[in-house]
Each structure stands twice: as structure tokens, then as C-alpha cells.
C-alpha atoms as an extended CHARMM CRD file, in Angstrom:
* protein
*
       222  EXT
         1         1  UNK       CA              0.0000000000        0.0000000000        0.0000000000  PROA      1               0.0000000000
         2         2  UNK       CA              1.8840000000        3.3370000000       -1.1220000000  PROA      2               0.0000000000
         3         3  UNK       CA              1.5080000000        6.0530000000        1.3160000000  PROA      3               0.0000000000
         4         4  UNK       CA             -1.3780000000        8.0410000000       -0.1600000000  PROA      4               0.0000000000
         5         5  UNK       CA             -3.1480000000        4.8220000000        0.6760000000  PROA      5               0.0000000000
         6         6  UNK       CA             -2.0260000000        4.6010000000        3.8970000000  PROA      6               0.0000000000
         7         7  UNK       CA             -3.3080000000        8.1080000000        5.0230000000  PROA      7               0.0000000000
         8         8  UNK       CA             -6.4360000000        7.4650000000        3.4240000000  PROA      8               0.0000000000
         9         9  UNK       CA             -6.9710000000        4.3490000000        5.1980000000  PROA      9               0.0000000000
        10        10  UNK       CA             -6.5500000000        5.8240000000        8.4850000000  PROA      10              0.0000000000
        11        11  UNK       CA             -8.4940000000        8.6380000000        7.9510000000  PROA      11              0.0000000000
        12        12  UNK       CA            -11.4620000000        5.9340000000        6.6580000000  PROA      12              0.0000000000
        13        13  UNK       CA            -10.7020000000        3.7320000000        9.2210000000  PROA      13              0.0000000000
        14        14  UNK       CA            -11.0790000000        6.7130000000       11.8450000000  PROA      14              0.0000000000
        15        15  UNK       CA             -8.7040000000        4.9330000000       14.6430000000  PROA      15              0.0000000000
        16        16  UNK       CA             -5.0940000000        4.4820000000       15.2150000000  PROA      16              0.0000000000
        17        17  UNK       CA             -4.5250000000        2.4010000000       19.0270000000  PROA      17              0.0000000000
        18        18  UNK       CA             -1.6710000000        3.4860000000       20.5410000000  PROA      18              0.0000000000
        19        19  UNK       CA             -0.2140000000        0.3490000000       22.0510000000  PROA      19              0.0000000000
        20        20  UNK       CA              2.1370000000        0.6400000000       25.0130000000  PROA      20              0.0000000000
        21        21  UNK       CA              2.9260000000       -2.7660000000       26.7720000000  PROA      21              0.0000000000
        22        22  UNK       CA              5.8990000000       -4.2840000000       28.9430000000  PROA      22              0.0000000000
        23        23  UNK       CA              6.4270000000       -7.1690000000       26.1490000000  PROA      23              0.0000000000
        24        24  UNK       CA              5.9600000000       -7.6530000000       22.4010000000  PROA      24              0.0000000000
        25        25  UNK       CA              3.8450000000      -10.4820000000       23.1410000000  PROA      25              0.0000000000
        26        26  UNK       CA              1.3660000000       -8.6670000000       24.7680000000  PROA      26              0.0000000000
        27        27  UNK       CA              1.7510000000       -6.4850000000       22.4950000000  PROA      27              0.0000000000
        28        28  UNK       CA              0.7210000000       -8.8490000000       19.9960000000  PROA      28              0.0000000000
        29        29  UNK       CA             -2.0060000000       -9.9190000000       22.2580000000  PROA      29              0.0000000000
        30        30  UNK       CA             -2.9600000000       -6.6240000000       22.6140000000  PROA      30              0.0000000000
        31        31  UNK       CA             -3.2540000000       -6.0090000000       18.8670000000  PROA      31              0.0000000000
        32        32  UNK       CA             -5.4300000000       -9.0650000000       18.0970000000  PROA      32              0.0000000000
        33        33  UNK       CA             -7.8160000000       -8.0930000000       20.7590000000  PROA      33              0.0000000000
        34        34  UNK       CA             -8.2700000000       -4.6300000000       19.1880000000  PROA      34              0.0000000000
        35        35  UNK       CA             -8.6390000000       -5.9140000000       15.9690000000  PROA      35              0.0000000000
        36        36  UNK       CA            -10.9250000000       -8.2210000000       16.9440000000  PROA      36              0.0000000000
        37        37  UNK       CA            -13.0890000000       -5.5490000000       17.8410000000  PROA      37              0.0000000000
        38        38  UNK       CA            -13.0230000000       -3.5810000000       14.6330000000  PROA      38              0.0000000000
        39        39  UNK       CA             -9.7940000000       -1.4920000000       15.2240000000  PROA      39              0.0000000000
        40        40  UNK       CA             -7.5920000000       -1.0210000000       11.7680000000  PROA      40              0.0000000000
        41        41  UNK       CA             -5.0650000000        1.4860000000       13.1730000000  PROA      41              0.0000000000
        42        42  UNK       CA             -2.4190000000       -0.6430000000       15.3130000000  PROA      42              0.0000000000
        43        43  UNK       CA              1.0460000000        2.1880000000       16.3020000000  PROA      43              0.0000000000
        44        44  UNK       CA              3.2860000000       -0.0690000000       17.9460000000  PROA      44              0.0000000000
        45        45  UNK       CA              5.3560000000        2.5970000000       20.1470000000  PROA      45              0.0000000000
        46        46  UNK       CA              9.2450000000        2.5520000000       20.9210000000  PROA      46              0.0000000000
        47        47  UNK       CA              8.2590000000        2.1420000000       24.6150000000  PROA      47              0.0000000000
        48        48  UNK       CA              7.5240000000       -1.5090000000       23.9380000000  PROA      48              0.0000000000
        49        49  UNK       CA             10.7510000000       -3.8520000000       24.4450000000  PROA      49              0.0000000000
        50        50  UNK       CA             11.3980000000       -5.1450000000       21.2190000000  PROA      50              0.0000000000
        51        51  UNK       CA              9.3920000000       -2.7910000000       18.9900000000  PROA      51              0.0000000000
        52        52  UNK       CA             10.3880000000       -3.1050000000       15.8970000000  PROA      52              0.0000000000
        53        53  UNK       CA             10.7110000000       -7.3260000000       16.0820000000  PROA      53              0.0000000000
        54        54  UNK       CA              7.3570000000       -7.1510000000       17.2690000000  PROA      54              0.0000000000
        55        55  UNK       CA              6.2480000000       -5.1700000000       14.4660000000  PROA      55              0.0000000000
        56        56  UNK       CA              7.9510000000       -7.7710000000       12.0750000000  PROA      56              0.0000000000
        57        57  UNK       CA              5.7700000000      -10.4930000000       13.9370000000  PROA      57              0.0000000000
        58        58  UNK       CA              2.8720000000       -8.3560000000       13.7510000000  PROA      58              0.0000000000
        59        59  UNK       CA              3.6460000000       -7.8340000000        9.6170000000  PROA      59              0.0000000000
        60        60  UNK       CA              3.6670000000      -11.5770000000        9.1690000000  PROA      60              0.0000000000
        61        61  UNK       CA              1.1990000000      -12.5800000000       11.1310000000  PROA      61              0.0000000000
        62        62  UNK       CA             -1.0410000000      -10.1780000000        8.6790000000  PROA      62              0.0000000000
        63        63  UNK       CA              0.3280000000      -11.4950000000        6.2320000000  PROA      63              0.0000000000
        64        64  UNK       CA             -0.1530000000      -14.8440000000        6.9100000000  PROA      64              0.0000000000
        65        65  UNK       CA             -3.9650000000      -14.2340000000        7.4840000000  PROA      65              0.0000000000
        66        66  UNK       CA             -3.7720000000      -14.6160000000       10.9290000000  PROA      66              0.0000000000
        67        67  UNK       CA             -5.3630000000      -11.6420000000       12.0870000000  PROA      67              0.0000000000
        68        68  UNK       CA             -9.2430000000      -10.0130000000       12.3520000000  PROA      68              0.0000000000
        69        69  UNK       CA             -9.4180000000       -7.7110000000        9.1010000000  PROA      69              0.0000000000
        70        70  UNK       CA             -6.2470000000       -5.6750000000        7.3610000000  PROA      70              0.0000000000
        71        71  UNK       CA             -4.0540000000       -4.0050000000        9.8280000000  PROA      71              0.0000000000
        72        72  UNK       CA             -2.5950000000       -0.9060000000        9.1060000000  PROA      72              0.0000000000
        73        73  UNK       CA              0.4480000000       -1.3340000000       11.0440000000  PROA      73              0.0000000000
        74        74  UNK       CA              2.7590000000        1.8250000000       12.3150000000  PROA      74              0.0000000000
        75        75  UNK       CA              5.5070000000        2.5960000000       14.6650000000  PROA      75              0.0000000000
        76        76  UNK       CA              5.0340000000        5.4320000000       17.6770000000  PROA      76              0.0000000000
        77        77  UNK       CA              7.2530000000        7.7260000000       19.5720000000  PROA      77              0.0000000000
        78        78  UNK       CA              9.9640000000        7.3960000000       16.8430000000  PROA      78              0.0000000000
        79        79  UNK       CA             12.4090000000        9.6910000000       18.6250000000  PROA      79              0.0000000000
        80        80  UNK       CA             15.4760000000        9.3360000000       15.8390000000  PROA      80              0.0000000000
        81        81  UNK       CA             16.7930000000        8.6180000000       12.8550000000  PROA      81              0.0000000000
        82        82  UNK       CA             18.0650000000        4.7310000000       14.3040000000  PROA      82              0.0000000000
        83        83  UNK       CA             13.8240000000        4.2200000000       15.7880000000  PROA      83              0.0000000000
        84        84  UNK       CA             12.5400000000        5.7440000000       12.3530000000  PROA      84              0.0000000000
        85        85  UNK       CA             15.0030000000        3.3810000000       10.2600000000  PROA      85              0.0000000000
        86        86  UNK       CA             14.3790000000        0.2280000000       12.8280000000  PROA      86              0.0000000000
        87        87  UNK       CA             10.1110000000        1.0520000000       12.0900000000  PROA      87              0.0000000000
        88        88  UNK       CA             10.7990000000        1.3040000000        8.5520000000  PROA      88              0.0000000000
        89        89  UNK       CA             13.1940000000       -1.9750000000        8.0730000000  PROA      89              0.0000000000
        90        90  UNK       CA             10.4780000000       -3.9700000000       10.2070000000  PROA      90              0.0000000000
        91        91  UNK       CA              7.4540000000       -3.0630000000        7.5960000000  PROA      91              0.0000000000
        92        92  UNK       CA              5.6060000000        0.0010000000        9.3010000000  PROA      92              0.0000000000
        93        93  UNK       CA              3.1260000000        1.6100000000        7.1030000000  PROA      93              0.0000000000
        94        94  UNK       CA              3.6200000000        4.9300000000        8.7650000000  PROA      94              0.0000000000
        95        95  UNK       CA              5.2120000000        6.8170000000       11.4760000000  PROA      95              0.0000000000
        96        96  UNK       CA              4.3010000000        8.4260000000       14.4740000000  PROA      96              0.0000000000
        97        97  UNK       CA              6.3920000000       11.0050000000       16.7720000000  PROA      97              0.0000000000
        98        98  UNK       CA              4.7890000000       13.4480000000       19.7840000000  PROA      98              0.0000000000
        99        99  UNK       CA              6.6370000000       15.8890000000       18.6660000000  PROA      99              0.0000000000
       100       100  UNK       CA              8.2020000000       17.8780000000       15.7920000000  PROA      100             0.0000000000
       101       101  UNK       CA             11.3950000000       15.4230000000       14.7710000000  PROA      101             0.0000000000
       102       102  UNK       CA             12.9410000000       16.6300000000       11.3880000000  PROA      102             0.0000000000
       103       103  UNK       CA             14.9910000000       13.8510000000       10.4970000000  PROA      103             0.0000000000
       104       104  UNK       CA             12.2970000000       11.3680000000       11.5330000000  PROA      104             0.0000000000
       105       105  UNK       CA              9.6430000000       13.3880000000        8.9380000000  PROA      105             0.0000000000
       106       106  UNK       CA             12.8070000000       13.2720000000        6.6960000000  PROA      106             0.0000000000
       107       107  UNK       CA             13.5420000000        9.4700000000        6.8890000000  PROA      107             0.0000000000
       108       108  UNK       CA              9.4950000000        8.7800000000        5.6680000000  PROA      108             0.0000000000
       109       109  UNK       CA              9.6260000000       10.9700000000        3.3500000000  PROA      109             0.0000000000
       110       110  UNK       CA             12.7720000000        9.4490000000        2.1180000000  PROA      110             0.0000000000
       111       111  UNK       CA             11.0080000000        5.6850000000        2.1430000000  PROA      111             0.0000000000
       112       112  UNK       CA              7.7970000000        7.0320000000        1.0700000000  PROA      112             0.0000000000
       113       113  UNK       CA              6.1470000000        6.7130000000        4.3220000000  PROA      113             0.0000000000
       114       114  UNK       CA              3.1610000000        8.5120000000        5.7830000000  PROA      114             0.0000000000
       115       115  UNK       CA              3.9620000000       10.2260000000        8.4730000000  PROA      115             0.0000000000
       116       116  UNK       CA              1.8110000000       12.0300000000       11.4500000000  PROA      116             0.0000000000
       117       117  UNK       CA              4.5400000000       14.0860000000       13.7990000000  PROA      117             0.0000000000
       118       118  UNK       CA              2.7490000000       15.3380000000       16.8970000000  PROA      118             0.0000000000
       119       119  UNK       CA              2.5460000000       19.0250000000       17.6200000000  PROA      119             0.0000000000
       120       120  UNK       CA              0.0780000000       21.2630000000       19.8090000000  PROA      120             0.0000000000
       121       121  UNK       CA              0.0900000000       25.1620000000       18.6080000000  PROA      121             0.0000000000
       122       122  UNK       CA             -0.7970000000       26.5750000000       15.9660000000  PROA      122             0.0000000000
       123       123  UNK       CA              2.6360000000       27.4280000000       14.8350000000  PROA      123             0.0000000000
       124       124  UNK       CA              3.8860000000       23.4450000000       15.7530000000  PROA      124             0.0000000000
       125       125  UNK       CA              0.9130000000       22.5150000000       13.7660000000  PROA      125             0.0000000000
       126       126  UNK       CA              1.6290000000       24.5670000000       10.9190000000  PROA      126             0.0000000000
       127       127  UNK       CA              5.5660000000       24.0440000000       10.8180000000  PROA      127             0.0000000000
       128       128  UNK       CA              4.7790000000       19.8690000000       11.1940000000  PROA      128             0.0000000000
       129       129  UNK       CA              2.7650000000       20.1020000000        8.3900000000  PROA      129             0.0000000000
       130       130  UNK       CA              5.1960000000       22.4330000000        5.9920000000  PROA      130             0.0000000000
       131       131  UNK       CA              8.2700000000       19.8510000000        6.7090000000  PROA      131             0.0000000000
       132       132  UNK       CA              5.8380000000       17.0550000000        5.1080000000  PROA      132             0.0000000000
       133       133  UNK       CA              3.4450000000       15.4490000000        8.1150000000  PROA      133             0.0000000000
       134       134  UNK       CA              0.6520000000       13.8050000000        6.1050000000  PROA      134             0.0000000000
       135       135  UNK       CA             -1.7550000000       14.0280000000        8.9240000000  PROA      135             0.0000000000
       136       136  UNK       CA             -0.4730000000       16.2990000000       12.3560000000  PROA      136             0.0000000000
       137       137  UNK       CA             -0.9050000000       14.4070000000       15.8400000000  PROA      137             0.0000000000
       138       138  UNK       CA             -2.3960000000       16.8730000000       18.4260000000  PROA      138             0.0000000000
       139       139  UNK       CA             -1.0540000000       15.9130000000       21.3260000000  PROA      139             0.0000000000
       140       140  UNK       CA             -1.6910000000       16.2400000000       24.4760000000  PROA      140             0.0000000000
       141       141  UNK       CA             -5.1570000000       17.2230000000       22.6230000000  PROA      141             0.0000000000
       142       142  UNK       CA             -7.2900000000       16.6200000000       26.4840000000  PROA      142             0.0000000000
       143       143  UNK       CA             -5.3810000000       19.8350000000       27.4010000000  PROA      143             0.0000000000
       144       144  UNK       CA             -8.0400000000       22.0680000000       25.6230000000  PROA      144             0.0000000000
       145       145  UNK       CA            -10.6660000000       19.6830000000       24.0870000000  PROA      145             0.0000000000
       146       146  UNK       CA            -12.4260000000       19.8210000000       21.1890000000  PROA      146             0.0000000000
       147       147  UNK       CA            -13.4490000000       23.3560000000       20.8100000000  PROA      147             0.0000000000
       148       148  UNK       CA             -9.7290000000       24.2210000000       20.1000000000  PROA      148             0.0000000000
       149       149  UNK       CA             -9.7520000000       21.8480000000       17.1070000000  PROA      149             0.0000000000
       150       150  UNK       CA            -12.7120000000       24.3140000000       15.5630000000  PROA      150             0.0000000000
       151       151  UNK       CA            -10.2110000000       27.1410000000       16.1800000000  PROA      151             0.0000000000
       152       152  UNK       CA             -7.7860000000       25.9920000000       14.3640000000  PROA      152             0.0000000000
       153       153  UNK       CA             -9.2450000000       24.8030000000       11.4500000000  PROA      153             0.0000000000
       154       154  UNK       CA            -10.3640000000       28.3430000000       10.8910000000  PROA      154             0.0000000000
       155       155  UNK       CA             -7.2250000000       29.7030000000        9.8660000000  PROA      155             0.0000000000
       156       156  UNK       CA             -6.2070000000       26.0280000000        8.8850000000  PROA      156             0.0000000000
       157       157  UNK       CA             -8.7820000000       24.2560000000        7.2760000000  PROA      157             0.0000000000
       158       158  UNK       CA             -6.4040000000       21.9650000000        4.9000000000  PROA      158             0.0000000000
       159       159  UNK       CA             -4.4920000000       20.5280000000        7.6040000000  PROA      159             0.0000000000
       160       160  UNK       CA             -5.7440000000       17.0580000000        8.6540000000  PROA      160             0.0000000000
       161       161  UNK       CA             -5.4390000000       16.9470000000       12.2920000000  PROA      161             0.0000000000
       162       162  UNK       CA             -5.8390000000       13.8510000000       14.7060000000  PROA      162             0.0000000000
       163       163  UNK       CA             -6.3020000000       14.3900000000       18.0230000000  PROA      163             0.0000000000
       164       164  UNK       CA             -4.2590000000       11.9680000000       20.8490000000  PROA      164             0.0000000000
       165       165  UNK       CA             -4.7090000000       12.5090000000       24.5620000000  PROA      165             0.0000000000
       166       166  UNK       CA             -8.0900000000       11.6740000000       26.4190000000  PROA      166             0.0000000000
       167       167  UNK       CA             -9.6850000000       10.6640000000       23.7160000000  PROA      167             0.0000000000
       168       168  UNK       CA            -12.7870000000        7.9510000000       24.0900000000  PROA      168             0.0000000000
       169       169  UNK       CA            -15.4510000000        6.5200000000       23.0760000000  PROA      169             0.0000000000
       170       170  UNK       CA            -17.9290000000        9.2010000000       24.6710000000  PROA      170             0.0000000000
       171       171  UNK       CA            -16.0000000000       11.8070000000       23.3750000000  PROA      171             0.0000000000
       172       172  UNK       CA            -15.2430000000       10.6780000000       20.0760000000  PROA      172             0.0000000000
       173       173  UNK       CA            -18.1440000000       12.1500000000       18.3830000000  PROA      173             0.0000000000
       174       174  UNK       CA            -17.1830000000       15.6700000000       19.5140000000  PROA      174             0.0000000000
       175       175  UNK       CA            -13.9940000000       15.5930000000       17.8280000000  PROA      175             0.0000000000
       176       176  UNK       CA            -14.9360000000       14.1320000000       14.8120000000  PROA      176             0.0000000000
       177       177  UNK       CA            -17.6190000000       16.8200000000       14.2780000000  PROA      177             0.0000000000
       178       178  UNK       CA            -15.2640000000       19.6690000000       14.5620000000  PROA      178             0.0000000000
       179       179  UNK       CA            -12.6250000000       18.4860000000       11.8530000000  PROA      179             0.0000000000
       180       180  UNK       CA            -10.4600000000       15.7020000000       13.3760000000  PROA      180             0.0000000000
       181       181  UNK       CA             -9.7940000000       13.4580000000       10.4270000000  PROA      181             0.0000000000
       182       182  UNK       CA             -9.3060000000       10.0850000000       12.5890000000  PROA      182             0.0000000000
       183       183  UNK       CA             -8.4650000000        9.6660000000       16.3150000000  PROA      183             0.0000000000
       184       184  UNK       CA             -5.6390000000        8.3960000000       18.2250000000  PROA      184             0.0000000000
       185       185  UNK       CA             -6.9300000000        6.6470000000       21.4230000000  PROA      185             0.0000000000
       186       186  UNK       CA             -4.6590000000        5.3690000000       23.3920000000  PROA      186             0.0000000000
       187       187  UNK       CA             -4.8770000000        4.3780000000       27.7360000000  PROA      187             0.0000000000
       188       188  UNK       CA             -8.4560000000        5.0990000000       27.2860000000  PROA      188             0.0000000000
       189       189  UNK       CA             -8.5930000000        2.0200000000       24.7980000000  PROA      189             0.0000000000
       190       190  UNK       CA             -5.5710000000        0.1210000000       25.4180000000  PROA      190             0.0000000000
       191       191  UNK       CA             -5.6610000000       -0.3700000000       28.9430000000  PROA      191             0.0000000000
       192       192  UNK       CA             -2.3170000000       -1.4760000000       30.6790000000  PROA      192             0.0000000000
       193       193  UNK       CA             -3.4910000000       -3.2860000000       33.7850000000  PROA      193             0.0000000000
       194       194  UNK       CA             -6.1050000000       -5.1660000000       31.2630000000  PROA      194             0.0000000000
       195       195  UNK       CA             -2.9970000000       -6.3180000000       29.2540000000  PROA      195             0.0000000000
       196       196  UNK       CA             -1.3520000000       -7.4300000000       32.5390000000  PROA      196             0.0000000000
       197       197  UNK       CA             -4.2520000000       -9.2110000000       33.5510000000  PROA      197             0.0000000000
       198       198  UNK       CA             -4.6180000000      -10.5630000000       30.0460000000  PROA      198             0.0000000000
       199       199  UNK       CA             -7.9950000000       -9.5530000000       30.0550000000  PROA      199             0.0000000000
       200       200  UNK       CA             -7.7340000000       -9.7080000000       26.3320000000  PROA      200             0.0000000000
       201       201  UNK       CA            -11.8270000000       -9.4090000000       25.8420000000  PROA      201             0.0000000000
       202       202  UNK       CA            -11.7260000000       -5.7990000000       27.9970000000  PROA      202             0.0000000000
       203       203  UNK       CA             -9.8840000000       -4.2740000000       25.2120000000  PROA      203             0.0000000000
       204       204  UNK       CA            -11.8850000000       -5.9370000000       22.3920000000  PROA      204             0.0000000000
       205       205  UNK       CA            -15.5200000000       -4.9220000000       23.8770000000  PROA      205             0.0000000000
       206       206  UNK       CA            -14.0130000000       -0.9750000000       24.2170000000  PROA      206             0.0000000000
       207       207  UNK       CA            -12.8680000000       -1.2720000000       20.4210000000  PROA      207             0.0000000000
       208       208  UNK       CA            -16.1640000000       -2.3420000000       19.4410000000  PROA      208             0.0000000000
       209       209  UNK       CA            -17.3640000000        0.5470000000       21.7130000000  PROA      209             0.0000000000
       210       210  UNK       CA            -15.5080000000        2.9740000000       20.0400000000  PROA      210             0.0000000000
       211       211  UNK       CA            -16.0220000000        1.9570000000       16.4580000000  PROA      211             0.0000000000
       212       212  UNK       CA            -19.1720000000        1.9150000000       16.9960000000  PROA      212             0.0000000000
       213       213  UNK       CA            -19.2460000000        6.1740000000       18.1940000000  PROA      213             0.0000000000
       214       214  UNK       CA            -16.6070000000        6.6200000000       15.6040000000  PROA      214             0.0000000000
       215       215  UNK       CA            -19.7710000000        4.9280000000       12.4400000000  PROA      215             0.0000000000
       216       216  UNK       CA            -22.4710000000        7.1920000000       14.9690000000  PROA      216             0.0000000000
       217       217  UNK       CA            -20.7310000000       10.1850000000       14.3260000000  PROA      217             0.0000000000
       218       218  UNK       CA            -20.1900000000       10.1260000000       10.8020000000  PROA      218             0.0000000000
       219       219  UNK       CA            -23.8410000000        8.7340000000        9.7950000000  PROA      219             0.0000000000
       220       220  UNK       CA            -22.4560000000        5.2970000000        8.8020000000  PROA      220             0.0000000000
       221       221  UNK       CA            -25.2690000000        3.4710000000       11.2700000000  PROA      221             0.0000000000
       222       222  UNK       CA            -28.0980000000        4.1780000000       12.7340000000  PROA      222             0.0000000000
């Protein structure tokens, strides 16, 4: 899938799960459970031991049909040029930072990777987007909710923006109706003591929950 498809797939699917866990193979576990509930969007972040092998795993276990629909598999809090290279070598479909990294945006552009660096003002925002983001991470987006999104697609309309940070399945509607293109969710959705628990069908019942708001709010069900 060539990057134009990429971004266009996340903003259709509407979700990316950020997925923080103390192994790849709950990490994996995590994934499946997700998936199983209707979530597309799977970023894999550096925190994970082992991040890029488990996005490897993750790659062939799509490949090999062994998982709930097509992933669209990226790498989060890429810090460098070594994590960006590492995501890119495994097989991630895009890139994720929380903040403005140049020679992370350079490295995807480089590879021909989407890429969504994370910024907060208006002039981050702006600056993320002129070095090439494809889609801008607001983040921490709970720290002025979704009225700020409206102001800012006032004066920049073009820019897709996803919103990270307190993001759930209550308030997904909200952001979606004032211009956020698709949503990162992350300990809202992907809840750490669940994973420790391995209370794998906790995570899948929330991704249904959200999917579900995320088809309410854009009139794709009743």
C-alpha cells in the first residue's frame, strides 16, 4: 500500500490504538484483541521492548492471514533517525512522533512513508505540516478539548489533524464533528493493567465501543 493509501486508510478507518505494553507479546495480544473488535489502526510505540521485532511479527502474522481484518500497522514515539530506520526496516506503514522530529519526517519521506509528527500550537501545527506530516498528531489534545480543534481549522482548514490525549469513546463524536480526520486513542482504549491481567476481551468490547461512536458520528449506522 503506497503512502497516499495509507493516510487514506486511516483517515477511513477513523482509529489508530496506541499500544504501550511491557512485552511484544502482549503487544501482539494486545493487537489481536483490538482488531478483533473492529480497530484497523495498530502504532506499535518505541516504549515496547522489542518494537520493531514485534512489528515484524505483527507484519507476518497479517500477512499470513492470521489476524481479524487488514491491519494498518505503524511505529510510535519514533524519537530518531536509528527508531525511524528500525520502524521502517520492520514493515511500518507509517510513522508516528509526539513531537516535531525533522529527520524522523525526513527518513518517511525518504522511504515514502506517511507520516503524522505530533505538535500542539498553531505554529507546531503549521511548521509539522510544511516539513511534510501527512496528517499532524495533536497531542496532548485533552489539554483544551475539542473546541480548540474548531479554532484551528479556521485559519487552517487543509491541515488534517488527529487528536491523541483523552480521547474515548464518549468523546469521540465531539472531535470528529469539529474536523479531526481520525483519532488516536490510546490508555483510554488500550488499557495497561487489562494487558497485565490478560484480560484480552476488555480491550476488544471498548474497540467495538468505540467503532461503533466513531460509524455514529459520521452517519455510517443508525
Amino acid at each position: 500500500m503506497d503512502k497516499l493509501s495509507v493516510v487514506k486508510a486511516i483517515q477511513t478507518c477513523g482509529v489508530v490504538a496506541v499500544v504501550r505494553a511491557d512485552s511484544g507479546d502482549e503487544a501482539i495480544n494486545a493487537t489481536r484483541a483490538l482488531m478483533r473488535g473492529g480497530v484497523r489502526g495498530i502504532e506499535i510505540t518505541f516504549t515496547v521492548p522489542g518494537a520493531a521485532q514485534t512489528i515484524v511479527a505483527l507484519a507476518r502474522e497479517a500477512t499470513a492471514g492470521n489476524l481479524e481484518g487488514d491491519i494498518l500497522l505503524g511505529a510510535g514515539t519514533v524519537l530518531n533517525i536509528e527508531q525511524a530506520e528500525a520502524a521502517l526496516d520492520a514493515g511500518a506503514q507509517f510513522l508516528v512522533s509526539p513531537c516535531i522530529v525533522t529527520e524522523v519526517i525526513h527518513a518517511a519521506q525518504a522511504r515514502g512513508i506517511a507520516m503524522l509528527p505530533g505538535a500542539l500550537t498553531p505554529t507546531e501545527i503549521w511548521t509539522a505540516h510544511a516539513l511534510g506530516g501527512d496528517i499532524i498528531k495533536v497531542f496532548p489534545a485533552s489539554r483544551f478539548g475539542p473546541s480548540y480543534f474548531k479554532d484551528i481549522k479556521g485559519p487552517l482548514p487543509h491541515i488534517p489533524l488527529l487528536p491523541t490525549g483523552g480521547v474515548d469513546a464518549q468523546n469521540a463524536g465531539e472531535w470528529l464533528k469539529v474536523g479531526a480526520v481520525a483519532l488516536g486513542v490510546g490508555g483510554k482504549l488500550v488499557d495497561r493493567e487489562a494487558i497485565k491481567a490478560g484480560d484480552w476481551d476488555l480491550l476488544t468490547t471498548r474497540a467495538r465501543e468505540l467503532m461503533q461512536a466513531v460509524r455514529a458520528a459520521r452517519g455510517e449506522e443508525r
